[in-house]
C-alpha positions in Angstrom: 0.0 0.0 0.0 1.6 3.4 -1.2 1.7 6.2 1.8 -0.3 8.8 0.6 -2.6 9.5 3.7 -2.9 12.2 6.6 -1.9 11.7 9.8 -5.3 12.6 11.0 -6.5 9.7 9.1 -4.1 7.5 10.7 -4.8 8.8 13.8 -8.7 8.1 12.7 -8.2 4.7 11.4 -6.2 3.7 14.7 -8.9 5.2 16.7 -11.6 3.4 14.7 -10.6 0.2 14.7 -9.7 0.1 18.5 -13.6 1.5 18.8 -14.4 -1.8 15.7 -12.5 -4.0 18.3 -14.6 -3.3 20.9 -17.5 -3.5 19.3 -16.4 -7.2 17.5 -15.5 -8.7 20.3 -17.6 -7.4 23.4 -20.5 -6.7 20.9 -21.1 -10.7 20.0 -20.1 -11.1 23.8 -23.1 -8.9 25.0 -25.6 -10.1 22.0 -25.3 -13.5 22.1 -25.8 -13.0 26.4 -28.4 -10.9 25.2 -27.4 -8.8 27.8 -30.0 -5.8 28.5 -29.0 -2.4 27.1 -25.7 -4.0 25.3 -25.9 -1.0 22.3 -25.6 1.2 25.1 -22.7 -0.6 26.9 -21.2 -0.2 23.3 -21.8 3.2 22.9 -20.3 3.9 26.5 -17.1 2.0 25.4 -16.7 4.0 21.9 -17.4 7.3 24.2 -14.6 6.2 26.4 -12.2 5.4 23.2 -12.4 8.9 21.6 -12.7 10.6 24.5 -9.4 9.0 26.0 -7.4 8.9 23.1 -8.0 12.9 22.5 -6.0 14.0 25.5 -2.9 12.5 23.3 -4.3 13.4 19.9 -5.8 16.9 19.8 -6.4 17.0 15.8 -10.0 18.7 14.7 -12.3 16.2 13.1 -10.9 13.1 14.6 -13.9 11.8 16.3 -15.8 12.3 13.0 -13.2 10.3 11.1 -12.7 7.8 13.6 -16.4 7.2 14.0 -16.7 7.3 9.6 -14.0 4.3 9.9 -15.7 2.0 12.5 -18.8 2.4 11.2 -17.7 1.1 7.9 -15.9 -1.4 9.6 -18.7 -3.0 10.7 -19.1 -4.4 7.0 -16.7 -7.4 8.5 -19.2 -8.3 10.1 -21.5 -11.5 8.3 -24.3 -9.6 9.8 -27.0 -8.7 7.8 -28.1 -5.5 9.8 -25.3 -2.9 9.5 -27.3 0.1 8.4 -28.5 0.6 11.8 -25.3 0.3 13.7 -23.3 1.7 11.1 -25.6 5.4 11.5 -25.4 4.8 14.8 -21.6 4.6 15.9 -21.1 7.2 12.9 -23.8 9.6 14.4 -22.6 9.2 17.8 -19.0 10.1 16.9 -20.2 12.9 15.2 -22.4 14.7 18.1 -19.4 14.2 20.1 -17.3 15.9 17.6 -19.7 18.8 17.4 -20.1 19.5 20.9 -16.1 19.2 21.2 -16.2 22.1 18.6 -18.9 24.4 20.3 -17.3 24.1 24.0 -14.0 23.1 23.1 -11.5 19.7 24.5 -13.0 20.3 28.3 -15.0 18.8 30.8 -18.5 20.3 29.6 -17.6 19.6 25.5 -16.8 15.9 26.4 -20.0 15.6 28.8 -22.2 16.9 26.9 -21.2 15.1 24.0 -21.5 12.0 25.7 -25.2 12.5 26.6 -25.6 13.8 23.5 -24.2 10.7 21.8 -25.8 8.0 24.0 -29.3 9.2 24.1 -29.1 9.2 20.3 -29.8 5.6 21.0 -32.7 6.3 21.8 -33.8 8.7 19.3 -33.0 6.4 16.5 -34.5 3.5 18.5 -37.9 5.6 18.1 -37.2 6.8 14.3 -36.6 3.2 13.7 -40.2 1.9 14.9 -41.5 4.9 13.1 -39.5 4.2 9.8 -40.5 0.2 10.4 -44.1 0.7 11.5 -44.9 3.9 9.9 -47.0 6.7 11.6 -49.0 4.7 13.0 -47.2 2.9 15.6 -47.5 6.9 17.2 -51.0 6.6 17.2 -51.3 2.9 18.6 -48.9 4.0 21.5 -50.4 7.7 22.5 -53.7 6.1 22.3 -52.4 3.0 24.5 -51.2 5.3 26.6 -54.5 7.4 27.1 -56.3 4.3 27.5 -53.8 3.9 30.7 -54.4 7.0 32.2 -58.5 7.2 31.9 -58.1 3.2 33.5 -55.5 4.9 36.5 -57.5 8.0 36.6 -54.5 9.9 36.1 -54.9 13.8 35.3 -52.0 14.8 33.5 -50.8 13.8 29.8 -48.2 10.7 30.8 -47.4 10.0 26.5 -44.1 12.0 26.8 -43.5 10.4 30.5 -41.8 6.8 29.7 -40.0 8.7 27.4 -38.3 11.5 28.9 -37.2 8.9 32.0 -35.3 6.8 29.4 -33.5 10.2 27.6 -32.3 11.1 31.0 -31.2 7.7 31.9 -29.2 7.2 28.2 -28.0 11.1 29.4 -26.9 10.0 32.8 -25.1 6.7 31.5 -23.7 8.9 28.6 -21.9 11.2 31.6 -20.6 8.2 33.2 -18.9 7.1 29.7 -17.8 10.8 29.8 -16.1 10.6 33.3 -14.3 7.8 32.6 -12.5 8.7 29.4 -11.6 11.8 31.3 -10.3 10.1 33.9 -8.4 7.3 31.1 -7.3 10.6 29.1 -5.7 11.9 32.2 -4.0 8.5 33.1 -2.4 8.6 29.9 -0.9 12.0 30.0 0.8 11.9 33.5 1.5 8.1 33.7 3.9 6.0 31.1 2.5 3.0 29.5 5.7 1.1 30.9 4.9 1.7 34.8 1.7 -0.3 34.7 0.6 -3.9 34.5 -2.6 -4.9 33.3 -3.4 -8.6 32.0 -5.1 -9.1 28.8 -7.4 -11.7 27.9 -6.9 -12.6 24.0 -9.9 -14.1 22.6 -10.0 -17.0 20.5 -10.9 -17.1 17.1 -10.8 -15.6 14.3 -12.3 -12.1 13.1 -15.9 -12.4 10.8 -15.1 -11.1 7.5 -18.0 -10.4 4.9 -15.7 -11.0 1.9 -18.7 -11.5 -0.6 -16.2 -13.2 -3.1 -19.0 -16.0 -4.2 -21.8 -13.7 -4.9 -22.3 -12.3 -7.9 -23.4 -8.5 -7.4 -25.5 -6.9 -10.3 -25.3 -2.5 -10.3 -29.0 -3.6 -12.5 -30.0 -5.4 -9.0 -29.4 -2.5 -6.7 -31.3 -0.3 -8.8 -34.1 -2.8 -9.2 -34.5 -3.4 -4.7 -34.4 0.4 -4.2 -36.9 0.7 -6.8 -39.1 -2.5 -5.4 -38.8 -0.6 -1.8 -40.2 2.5 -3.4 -43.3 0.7 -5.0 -44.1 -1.1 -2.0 -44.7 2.1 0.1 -46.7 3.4 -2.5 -48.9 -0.2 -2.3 -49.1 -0.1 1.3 -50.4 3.3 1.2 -52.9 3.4 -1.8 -53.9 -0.2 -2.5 -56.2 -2.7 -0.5 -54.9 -4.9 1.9 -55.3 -7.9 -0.9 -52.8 -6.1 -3.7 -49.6 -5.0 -1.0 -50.2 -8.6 0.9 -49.6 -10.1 -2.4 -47.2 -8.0 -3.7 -45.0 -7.5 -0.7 -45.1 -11.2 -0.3 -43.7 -11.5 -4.2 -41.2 -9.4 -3.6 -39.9 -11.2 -0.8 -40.0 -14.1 -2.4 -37.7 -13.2 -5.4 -35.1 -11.6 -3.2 -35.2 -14.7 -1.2 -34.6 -17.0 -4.4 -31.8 -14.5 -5.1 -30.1 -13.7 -1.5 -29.7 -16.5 1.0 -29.3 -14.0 3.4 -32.6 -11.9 2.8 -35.0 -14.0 4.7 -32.7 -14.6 7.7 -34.4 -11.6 9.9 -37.6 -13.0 9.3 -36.6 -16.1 10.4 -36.0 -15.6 13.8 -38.5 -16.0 16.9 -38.5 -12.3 17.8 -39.9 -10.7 14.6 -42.9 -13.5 14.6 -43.4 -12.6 18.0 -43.3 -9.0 17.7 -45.4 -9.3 14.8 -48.3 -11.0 16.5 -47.9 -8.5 19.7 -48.1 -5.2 17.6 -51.2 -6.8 15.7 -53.0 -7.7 18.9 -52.2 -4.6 20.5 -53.4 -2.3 17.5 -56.7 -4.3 17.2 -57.4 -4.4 20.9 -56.7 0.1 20.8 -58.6 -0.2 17.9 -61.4 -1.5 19.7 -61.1 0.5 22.8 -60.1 3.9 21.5 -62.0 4.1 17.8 -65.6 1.8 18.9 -67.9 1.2 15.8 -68.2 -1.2 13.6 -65.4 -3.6 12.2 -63.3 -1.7 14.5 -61.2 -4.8 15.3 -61.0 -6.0 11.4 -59.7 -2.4 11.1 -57.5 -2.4 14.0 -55.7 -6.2 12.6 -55.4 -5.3 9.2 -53.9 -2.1 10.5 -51.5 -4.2 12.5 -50.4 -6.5 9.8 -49.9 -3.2 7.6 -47.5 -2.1 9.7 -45.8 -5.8 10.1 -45.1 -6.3 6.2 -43.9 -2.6 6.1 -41.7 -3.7 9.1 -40.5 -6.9 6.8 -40.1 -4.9 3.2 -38.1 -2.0 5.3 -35.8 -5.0 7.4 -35.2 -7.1 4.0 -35.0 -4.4 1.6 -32.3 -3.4 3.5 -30.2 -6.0 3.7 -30.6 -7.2 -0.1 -29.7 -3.5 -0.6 -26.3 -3.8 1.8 -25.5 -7.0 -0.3 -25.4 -5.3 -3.4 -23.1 -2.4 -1.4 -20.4 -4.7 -1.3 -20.1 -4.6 -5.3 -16.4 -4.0 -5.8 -17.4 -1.2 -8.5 -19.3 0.8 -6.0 -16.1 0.3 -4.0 -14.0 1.3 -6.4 -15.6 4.6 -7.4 -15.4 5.9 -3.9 -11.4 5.3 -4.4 -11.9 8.6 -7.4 -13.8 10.7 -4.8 -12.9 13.1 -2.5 -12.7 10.8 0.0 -9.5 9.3 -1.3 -7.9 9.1 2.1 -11.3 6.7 3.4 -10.0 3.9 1.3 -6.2 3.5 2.5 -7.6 4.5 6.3 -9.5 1.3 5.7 -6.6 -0.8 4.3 -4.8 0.6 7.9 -7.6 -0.6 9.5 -7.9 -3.8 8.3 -4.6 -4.3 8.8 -4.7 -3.2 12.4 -7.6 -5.0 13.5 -6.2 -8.1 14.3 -3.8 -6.5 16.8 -6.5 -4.6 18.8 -8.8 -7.8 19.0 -6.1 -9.0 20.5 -5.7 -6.7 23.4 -9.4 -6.3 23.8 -10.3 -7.9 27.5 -13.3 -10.0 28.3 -16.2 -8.1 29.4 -15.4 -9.7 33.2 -11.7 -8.1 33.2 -13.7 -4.4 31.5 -15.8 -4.0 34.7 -13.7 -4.9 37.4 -11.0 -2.3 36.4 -12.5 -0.4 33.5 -10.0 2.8 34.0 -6.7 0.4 34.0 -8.0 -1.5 31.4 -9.1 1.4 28.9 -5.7 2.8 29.5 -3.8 -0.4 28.6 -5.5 -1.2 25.6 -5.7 2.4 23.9 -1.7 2.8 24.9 -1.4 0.9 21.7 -2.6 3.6 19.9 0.4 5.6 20.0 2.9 2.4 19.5 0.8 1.5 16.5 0.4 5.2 15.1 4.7 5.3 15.5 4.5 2.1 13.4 2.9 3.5 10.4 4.6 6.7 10.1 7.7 4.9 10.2 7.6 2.6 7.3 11.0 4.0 6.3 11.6 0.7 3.8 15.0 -0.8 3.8 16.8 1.1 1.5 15.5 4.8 1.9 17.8 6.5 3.9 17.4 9.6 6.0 19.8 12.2 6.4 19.4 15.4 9.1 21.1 18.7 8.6 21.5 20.4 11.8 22.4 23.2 13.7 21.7 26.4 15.9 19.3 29.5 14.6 21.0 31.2 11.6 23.8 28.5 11.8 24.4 28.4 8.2 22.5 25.0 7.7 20.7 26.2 4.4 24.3 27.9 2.9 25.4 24.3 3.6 23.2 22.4 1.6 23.2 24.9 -1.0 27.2 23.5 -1.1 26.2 20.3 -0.4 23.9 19.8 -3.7 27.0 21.4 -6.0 29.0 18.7 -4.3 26.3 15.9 -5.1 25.6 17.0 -8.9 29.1 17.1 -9.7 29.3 13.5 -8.2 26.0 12.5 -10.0 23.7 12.2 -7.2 20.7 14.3 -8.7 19.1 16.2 -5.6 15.3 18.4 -6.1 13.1 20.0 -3.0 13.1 22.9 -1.7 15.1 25.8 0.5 14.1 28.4 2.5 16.0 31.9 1.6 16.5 34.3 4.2 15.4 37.6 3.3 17.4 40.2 5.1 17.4 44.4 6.1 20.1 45.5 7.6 20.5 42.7 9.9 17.1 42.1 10.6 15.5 39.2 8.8 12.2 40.3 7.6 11.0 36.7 5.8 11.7 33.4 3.8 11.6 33.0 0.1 10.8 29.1 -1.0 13.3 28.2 -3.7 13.1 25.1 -6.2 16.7 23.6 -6.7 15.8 22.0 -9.7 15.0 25.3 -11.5 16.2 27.8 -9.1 12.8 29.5 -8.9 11.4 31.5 -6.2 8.4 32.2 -4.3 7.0 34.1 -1.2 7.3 32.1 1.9 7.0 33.6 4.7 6.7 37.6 5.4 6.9 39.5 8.3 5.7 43.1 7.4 2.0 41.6 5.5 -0.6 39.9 6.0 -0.8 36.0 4.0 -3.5 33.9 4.2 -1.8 30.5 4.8 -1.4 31.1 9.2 1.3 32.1 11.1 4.5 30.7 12.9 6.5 32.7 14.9 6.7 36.5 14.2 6.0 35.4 10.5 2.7 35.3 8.6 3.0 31.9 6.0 2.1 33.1 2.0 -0.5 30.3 1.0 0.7 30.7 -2.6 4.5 29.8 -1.3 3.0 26.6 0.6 1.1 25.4 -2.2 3.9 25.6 -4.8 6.3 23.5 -2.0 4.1 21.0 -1.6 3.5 20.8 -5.2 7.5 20.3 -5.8 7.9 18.3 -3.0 5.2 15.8 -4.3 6.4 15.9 -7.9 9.5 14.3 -6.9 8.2 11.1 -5.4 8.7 8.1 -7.3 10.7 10.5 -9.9 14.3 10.0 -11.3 15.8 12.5 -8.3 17.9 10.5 -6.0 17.7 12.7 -3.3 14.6 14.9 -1.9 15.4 17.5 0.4 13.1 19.8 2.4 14.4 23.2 3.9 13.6 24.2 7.8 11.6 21.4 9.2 10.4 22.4 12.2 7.4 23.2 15.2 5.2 23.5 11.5 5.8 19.9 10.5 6.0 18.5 14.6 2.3 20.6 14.6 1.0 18.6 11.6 1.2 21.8 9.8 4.0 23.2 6.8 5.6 20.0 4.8 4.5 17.5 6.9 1.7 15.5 4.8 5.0 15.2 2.1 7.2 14.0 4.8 4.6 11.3 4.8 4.2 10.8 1.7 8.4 10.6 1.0 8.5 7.8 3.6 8.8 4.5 2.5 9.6 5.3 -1.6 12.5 3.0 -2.0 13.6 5.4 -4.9 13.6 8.4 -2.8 16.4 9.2 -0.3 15.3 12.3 2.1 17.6 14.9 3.5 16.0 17.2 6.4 17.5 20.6 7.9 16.2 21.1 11.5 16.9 23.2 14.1 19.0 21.3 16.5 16.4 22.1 19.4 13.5 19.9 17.5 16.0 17.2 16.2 14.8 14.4 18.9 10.8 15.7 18.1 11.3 15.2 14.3 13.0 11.5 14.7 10.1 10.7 17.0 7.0 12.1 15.4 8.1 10.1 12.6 9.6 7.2 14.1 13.0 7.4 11.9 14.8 4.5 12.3 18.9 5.4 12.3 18.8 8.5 10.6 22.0 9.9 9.6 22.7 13.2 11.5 25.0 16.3 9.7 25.8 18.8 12.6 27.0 21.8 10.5 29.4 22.4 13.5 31.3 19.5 13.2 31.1 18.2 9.7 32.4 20.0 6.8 30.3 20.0 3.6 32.5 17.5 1.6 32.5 14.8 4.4 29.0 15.2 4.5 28.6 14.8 0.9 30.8 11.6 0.5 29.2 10.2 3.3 25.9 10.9 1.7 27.4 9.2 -1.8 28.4 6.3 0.1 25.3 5.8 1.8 22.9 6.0 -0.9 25.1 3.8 -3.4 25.3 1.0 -0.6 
């Protein structure tokens, strides 16, 4: 896989698959328990995740992108219900990011976001038996609930009653989640992973993958289920019972024929029973609330009109999800705008199988649910260090260093005379002091290739591309460096090097996004200048392995050159 992608959508794929994990492994834990409340248990652990793992990773948008990544990571799963969850987790992550926005990384932006996030459970618990039932499972229940309070002689309007004590319950265990990804985000940020001890429980087995590689997926097919879903709304709602019975049975019955998977919800126990409950309860409020004649025909025929909608909507959507999987589909999204979603996914998959593996049993979760947070999302940052430092064997590094206004760009500007007399062709860019009097006023971006300039950075003006230091960054400078920068890769230039790495690049900012994209491009070899004071932060943040280190105060140019040579032709 080529390293073209963000950092933040590293950061997001790591983030999302720890949050997939979680949901793989204590998800079919919970489910197959059939442990009460076990999406909200879920929902409290993803809170926990993103919440935790922001105290070390402050980027914007990366609960959004993390929640965008487990979402479609649920596709692994042989499940055919994935819409749900999937707009679930992915709305969830997104409240949180939007209260995070509003009141900023504190305790009130993370709590509210949490209650935000886990009585969404609840709201699309309620859109769902509307979208399922249609509008009149609102009726049935208000007038159920009426019926309750004339029986109880009870004054006051109870419909919004059950309700509002389950949104403040989901609210209350949403702020629970909240406190305790504080409390794991704090850990992390005043204790080293090294200093504590937790056991892990690997789980057995190996992870469900929906590869779809026997079915044969149809674009024709897709379009023909949405348009069956379409028609059967319009039957239920303008045709007698006789036609949509008939019809909606039909249509089951070819997408059975064609999916093996279509008629597995209807299958179970629960839907029959739920089926036959909602039917019996709409003709017995039928009865009660609207007396007259045929009231209780009216009220089961009303009931088993809401039951096939239920079916159509449940199968519809799953012979719909199947035909999602076509690798066309997949492969358009790879053209979007999106590019960076496809190779966060390839990260992901690839990641996966190491964070099931550190995912505890449920047990081990509750009886130390702070310790144990903290030692499975401390592989976060050991896995993020992995991937940014694919430097492949091969690519070498080399680091030009010294103090401020040291001389380090005067000696690469040697340097590369010394290297294209020795044929060793070196392209990138330098930064140009621009001087008055002795007062350096800004930085002028210079291509070495064709010895081109361009504003960089500017102290007396306004630019429109931020600020670092005293000096305002020109976004027509930045642009053209990363566009030289990236034209390189892959290209017939032996060595690319970038001028004044520094707190931009170490802030995710500046040249960083083509330091990531250099790494790992086996025809590329990268020389750096940095600052001596942000050496050890550049070798860190991206986990170079052995780089070779030029202190301009105690290496001459030529050494440095022939060492260079050597390196790259060994």
């Amino acid at each position: 896989m080529e390293h073209r992608i963000s950092e933040k959508w590293i950061k997001a794929s790591i983030a999302g698959t720890i949050w997939a994990a979680s949901e793989i492994v204590l998800g079919s834990f919970l489910h197959n328990l059939k442990v009460p409340f076990s999406g909200n248990i879920l929902t409290a652990i993803g809170i926990v995740i993103l919440i935790s793992i922001s105290y070390t990773w402050t980027e914007k948008g990366l609960f959004w992108r993390a929640g965008l990544i487990c979402a479609l990571m649920k596709t692994m799963s042989p499940s055919a219900v994935i819409f749900g969850p999937m707009i679930a987790i992915f709305t969830e992550a997104f409240l949180l990011e939007l209260s995070v926005r509003l009141l900023g990384r504190t305790v009130a932006g993370f709590a509210i976001g949490s209650m935000l996030a886990m009585s969404w459970n609840l709201v699309q618990k309620i859109l769902n038996y509307i979208i399922f039932y249609g509008s009149n499972i609102i009726g049935v229940y208000t007038d159920l609930l009426n019926l309750a309070r004339k029986q109880l002689s009870i004054e006051t309007d109870i419909v919004w009653i059950p309700v509002i004590i389950l949104l403040v319950l989901y609210a209350l265990f949403g702020l629970l989640a909240a406190v305790t990804g504080i409390r794991v985000g704090r850990k992390m940020l005043r204790q080293p992973v090294r200093d504590l001890h937790v056991k892990i429980n690997k789980p057995s087995g190996e992870v469900p993958r929906n590869t779809g590689k026997e079915f044969n997926y149809s674009i024709t097919w897709l379009l023909i289920n949405v348009g069956l879903i379409i028609c059967s709304f319009i039957l239920l709602s303008r045709t007698t019972w006789v036609v949509w019975s008939l019809a909606i049975t039909g249509i089951v019955i070819i997408w059975a024929v064609r999916y093996k998977r279509a008629l597995r919800q209807l299958s179970k126990p629960g839907f029959w029973i739920l089926f036959v409950f909602i039917t019996l309860v709409t003709a017995f409020v039928f009865t009660e609330a609207q007396p007259g004649e045929n009231s209780l025909l009216k009220g089961l025929l009303t009931g088993i009109q809401m039951n096939f909608r239920a079916a159509m909507i449940i199968v519809g959507f799953a012979v719909t999800g199947t035909e999602l999987y076509n690798p066309v589909i997949r492969s358009f999204f790879l053209k979007t705008s999106f590019k960076n979603l496809p190779l966060a996914l390839e990260l992901s998959a690839e990641s996966l199988p190491l964070f099931i593996a550190n995912i505890p049993d449920f047990k081990s979760l509750v009886k130390n649910p702070v310790s144990i947070f903290y030692q499975v999302i401390s592989h976060a940052d050991m896995r993020l260090n992995e991937i940014k430092g694919r430097v492949v064997p091969g690519q070498k590094v080399f680091i030009v260093t010294g103090s401020i206004r040291g001389g380090k760009t005067t000696f690469v500007k040697m340097l590369i005379e010394f290297l294209n007399i020795n044929n060793i062709k070196a392209g990138g860019i330098l930064s140009e002091r621009i001087m008055d009097g002795s007062v350096t006023t800004g930085y002028d971006l210079v291509n070495i290739v064709t010895g081109k300039k361009k504003e960089f950075l500017r102290q007396d003006r306004e630019c429109r591309g931020g600020k670092i230091g005293k000096f305002n960054i020109c976004e027509k400078g930045l642009v053209e460096g990363k566009k030289i920068i990236n034209s390189l890769i892959n290209n017939e230039n032996k060595l690319v090097i970038i001028d004044e790495v520094g707190l931009l690049e170490i802030q995710n900012n500046g040249w960083s996004d083509c330091i990531n994209a250099l790494l790992g491009k086996p025809s590329n070899h990268i020389l750096l200048t940095v600052r001596d004071i942000y050496v050890a932060e550049v070798i860190k943040k991206w986990n170079l392995r052995e780089p070779v280190i030029f202190n301009i105060s105690e290496t001459d140019c030529q050494n440095a050159g022939k060492s260079i040579i050597e390196q790259i032709n060994s």
